[in-house]
C-alpha positions as CSV (number, residue, x, y, z in Angstrom):
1,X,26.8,-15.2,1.2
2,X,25.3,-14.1,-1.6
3,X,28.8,-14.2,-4.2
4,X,28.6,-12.2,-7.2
5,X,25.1,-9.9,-6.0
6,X,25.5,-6.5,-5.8
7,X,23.4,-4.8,-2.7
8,X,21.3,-1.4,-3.4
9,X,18.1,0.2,-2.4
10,X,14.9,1.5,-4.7
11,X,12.4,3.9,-3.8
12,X,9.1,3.1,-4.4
13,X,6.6,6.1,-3.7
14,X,9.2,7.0,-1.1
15,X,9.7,3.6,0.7
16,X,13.1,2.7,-0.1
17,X,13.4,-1.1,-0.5
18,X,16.4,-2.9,0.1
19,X,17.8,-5.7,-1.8
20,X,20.3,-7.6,-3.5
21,X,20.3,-8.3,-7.6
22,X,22.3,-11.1,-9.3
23,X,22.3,-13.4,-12.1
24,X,21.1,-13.4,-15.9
25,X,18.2,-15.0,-17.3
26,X,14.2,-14.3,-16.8
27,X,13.6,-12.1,-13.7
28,X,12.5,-14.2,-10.1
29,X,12.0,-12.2,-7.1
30,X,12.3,-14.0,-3.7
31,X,10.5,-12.1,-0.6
32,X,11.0,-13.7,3.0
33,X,9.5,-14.3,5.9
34,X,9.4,-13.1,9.8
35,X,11.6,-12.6,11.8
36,X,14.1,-12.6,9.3
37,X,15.3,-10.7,6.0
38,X,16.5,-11.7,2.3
39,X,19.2,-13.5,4.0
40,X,16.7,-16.6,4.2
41,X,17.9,-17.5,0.3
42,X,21.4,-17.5,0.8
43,X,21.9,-21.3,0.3
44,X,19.5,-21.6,-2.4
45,X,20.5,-17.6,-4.3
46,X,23.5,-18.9,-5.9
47,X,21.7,-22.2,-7.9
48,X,19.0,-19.7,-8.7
49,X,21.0,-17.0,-10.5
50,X,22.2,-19.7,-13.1
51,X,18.8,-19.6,-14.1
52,X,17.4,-16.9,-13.9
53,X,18.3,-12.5,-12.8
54,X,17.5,-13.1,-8.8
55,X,16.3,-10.0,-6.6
56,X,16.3,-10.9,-3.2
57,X,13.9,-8.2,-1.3
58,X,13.8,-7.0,1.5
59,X,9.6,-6.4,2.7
60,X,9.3,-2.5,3.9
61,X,9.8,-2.9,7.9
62,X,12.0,-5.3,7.4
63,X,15.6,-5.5,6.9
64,X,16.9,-2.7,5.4
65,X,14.1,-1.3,4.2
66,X,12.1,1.4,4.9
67,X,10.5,0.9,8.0
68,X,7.4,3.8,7.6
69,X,5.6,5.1,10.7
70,X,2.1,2.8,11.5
71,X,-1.2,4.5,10.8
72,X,-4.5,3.7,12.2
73,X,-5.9,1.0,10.0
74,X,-2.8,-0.6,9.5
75,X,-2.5,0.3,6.0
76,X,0.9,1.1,5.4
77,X,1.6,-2.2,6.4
78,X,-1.0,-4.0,4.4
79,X,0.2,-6.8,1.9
80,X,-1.6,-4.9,-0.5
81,X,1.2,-1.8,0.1
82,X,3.7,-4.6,0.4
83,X,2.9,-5.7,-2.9
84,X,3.0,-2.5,-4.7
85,X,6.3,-1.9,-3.4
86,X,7.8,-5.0,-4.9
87,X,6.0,-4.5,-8.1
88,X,7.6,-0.9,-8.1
89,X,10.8,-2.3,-7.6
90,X,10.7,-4.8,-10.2
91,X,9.8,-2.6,-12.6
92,X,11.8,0.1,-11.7
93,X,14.7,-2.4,-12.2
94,X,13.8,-2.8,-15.7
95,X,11.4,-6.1,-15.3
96,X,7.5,-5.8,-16.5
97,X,7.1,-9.8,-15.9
98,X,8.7,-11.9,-13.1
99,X,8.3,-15.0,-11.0
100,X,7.8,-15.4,-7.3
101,X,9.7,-17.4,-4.7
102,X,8.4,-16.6,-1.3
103,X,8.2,-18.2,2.2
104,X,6.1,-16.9,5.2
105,X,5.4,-13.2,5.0
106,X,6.9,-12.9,1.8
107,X,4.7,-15.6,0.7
108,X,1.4,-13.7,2.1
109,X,2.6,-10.3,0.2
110,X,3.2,-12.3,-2.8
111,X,-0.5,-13.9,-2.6
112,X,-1.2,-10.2,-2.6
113,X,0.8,-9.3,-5.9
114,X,-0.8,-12.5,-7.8
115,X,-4.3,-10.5,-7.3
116,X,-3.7,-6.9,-7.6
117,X,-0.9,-7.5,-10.4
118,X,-1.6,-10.3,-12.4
119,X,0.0,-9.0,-15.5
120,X,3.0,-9.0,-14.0
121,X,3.4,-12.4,-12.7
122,X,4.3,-15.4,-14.7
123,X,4.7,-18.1,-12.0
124,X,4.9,-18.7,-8.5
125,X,6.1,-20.6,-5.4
126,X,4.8,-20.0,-1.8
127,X,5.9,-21.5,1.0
128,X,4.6,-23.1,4.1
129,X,1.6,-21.1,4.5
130,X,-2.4,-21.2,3.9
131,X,-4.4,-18.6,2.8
132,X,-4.5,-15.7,5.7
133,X,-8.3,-15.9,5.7
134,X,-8.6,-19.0,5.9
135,X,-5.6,-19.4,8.8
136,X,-7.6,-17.4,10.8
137,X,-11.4,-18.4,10.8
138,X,-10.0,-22.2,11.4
139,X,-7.5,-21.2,14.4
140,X,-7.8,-23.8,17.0
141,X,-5.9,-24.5,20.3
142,X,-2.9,-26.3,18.5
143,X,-2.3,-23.5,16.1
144,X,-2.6,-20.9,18.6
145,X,-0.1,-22.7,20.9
146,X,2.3,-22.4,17.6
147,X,2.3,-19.4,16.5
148,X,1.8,-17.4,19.5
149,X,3.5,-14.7,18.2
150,X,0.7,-13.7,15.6
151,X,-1.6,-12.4,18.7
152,X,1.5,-11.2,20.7
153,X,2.6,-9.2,17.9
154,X,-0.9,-7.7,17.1
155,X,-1.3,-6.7,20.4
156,X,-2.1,-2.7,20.8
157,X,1.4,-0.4,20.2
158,X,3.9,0.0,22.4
159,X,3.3,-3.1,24.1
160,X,4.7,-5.4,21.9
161,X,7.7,-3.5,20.2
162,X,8.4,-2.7,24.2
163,X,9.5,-6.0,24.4
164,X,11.2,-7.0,21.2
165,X,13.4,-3.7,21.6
166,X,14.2,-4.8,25.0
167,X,15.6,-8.3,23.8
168,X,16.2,-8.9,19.9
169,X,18.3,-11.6,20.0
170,X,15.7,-13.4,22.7
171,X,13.3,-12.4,20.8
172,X,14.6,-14.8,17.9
173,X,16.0,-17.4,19.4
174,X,12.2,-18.4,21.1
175,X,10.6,-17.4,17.9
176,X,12.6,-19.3,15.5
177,X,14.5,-21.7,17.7
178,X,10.7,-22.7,19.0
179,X,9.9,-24.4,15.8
180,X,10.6,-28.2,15.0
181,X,14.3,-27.7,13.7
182,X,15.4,-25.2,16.2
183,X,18.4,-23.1,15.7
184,X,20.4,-25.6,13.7
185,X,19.4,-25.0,10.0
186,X,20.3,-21.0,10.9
187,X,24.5,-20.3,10.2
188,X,26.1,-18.2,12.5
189,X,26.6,-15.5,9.7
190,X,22.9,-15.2,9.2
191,X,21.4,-15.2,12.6
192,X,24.0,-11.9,13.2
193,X,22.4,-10.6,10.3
194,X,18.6,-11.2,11.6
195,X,19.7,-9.9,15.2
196,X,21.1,-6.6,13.2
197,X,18.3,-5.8,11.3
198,X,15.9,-6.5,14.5
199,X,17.7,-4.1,16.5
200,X,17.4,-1.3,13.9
201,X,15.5,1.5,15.0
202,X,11.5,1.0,13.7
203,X,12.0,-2.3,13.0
204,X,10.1,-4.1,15.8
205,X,7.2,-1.3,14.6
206,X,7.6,-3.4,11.4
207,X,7.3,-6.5,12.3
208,X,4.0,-5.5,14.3
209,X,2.5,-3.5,12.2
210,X,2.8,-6.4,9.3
211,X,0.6,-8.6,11.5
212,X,-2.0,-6.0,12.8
213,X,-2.2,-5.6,9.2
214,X,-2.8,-9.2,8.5
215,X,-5.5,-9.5,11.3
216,X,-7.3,-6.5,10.2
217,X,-7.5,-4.6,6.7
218,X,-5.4,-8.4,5.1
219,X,-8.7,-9.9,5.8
220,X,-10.9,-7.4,4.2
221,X,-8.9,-7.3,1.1
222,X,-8.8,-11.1,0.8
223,X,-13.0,-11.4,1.8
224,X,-13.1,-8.6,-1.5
225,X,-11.8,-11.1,-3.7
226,X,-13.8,-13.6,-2.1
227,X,-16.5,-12.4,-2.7
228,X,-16.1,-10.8,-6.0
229,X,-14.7,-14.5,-7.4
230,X,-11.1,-13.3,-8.0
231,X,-8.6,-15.9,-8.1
232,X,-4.9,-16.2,-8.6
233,X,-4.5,-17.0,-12.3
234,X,-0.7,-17.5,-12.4
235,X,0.5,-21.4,-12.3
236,X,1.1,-21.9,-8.6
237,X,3.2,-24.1,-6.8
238,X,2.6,-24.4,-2.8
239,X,5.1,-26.5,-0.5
240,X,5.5,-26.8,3.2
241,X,6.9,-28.6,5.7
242,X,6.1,-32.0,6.8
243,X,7.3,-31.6,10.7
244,X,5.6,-27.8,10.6
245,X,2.3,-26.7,11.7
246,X,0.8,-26.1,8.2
247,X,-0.5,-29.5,7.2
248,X,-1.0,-30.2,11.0
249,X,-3.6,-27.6,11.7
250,X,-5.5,-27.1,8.1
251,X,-5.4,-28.6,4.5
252,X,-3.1,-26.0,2.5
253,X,-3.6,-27.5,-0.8
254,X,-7.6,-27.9,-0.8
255,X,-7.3,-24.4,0.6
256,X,-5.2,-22.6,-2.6
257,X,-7.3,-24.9,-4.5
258,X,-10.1,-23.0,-3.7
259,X,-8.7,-19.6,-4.4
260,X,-6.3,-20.2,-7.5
261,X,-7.2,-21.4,-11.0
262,X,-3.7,-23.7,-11.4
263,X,-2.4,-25.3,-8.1
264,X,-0.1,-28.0,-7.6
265,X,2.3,-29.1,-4.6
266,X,3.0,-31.1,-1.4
267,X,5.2,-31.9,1.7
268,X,9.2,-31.5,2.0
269,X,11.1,-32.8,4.7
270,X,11.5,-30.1,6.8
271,X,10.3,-27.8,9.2
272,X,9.1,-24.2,8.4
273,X,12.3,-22.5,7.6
274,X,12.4,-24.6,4.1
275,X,14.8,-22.2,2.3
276,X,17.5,-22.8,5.2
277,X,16.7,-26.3,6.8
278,X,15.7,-28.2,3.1
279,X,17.5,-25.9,0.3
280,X,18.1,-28.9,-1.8
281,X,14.8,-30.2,-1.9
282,X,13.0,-26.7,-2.4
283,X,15.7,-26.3,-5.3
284,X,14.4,-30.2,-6.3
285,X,11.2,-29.4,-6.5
286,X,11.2,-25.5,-7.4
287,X,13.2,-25.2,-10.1
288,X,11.3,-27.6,-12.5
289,X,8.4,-25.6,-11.9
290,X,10.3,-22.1,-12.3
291,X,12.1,-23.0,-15.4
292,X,8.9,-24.1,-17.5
293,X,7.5,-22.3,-20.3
């Protein structure tokens, strides 16, 4: 995985972020999703990195990141933090502007960055997910049945992280082996490499605290910009997966309509795991958009 990358670490305001760097050409960062790491990209990293320099991140409690200890509003883990770290890494790596790639989580912290950074970002590319607001106030039964795990996971410490630490590897094969594709998409190489990084010490606290965060300061920071009218300026691309939950339970593209300036997107054939179950069609679709002027 990953041929021709060289792996290192970058501390931003003391969180050291993990990741790998390859490639020439304009600067694209990719951020991933939970449970997982910056493994998610390796099908799609090395078609990428003919294009453009690739830095595949790792999100702090994640990975091989900096996992830091929780604090009580959640703050450490906000997408807010989350985005500052990868905006410190970027530039610390010698890169004022970039694009974004993200799925999931990654794709929530990089909502995040396109608000608080907008200098910094010429385009971006989330994947299979709606606004976190809005996600929330229209949770129904179906959606709730589905992703469960966001109101396991923000369940009061230790409870949750009790469990994961007991069982990382079930803990991954219900979460992502529950979803439409099951484990099939996922190679054998990088589902070891999830089950390590679960099982590292603070990383279940991670994972937590990134959705206490979302389900609590998140959703005051995206009400702010709500209110105040702030929308994401940068040309933005949204795709998810027809056999997912997204377009099942809400309207993604009438909702980052709403809250970005220049939105365009649709369907792929997949489930949520794009990157790994449809890398040629993200790449299809994706790399058009990337590569414009």
């Amino acid at each position: 995985m990953f041929r021709g990358f060289h792996k290192a670490c970058h501390a931003v305001d003391g969180v050291e972020i993990a990741y790998r760097i390859g490639g020439q050409g304009p600067a694209l960062l990719l951020l991933h999703g939970h449970p997982q790491t910056h493994v998610i990209w390796h099908k799609v990293a090395d078609t990428l990195a003919k294009h453009f320099t690739v830095v595949a991140a790792d999100l702090r409690g994640y990975g091989d990141s900096a996992k830091p200890l929780a604090d009580a509003d959640h703050s450490q883990y906000s997408k807010r933090s989350m985005a500052r770290d990868m905006v410190g890494l970027m530039h610390g790596l010698g890169f004022t502007t970039f694009s974004v790639l993200a799925h999931d989580r990654g794709a929530r912290v990089a909502h995040r960055l396109a608000l608080d950074h907008p200098a910094c970002l010429n385009r971006l590319v989330l994947l299979d997910i709606a606004p976190t607001l809005a996600m929330y106030r229209q949770t129904n039964e179906a959606f709730a049945r589905a992703y469960w795990h966001w109101f396991f996971l923000i369940r009061p410490a230790p409870l949750p992280e009790t469990l994961i630490e007991a069982d990382p590897d079930g803990y991954l094969r219900s979460v992502m082996g529950g979803r439409s594709a099951g484990l099939t998409p996922f190679t054998d190489e990088a589902f070891a490499e999830y089950r390590r990084c679960l099982s590292l010490p603070g990383a279940a606290r991670g994972v937590c605290e990134d959705y206490r965060a979302a389900a609590s300061i998140d959703l005051e920071h995206d009400q702010a910009d709500l209110d105040a009218g702030n929308k994401i300026e940068a040309p933005l691309l949204v795709m998810w997966g027809r056999d997912g939950v997204i377009e099942k339970c809400f309207k993604p593209l009438e909702e980052w309509q709403a809250i970005a300036r220049d939105v365009r997107g649709g369907q792929l054939p997949c489930g949520h795991y794009i990157p790994e179950e449809a890398p040629e069609a993200l790449l299809e679709h994706a790399l058009p958009f990337l590569t414009q002027a």
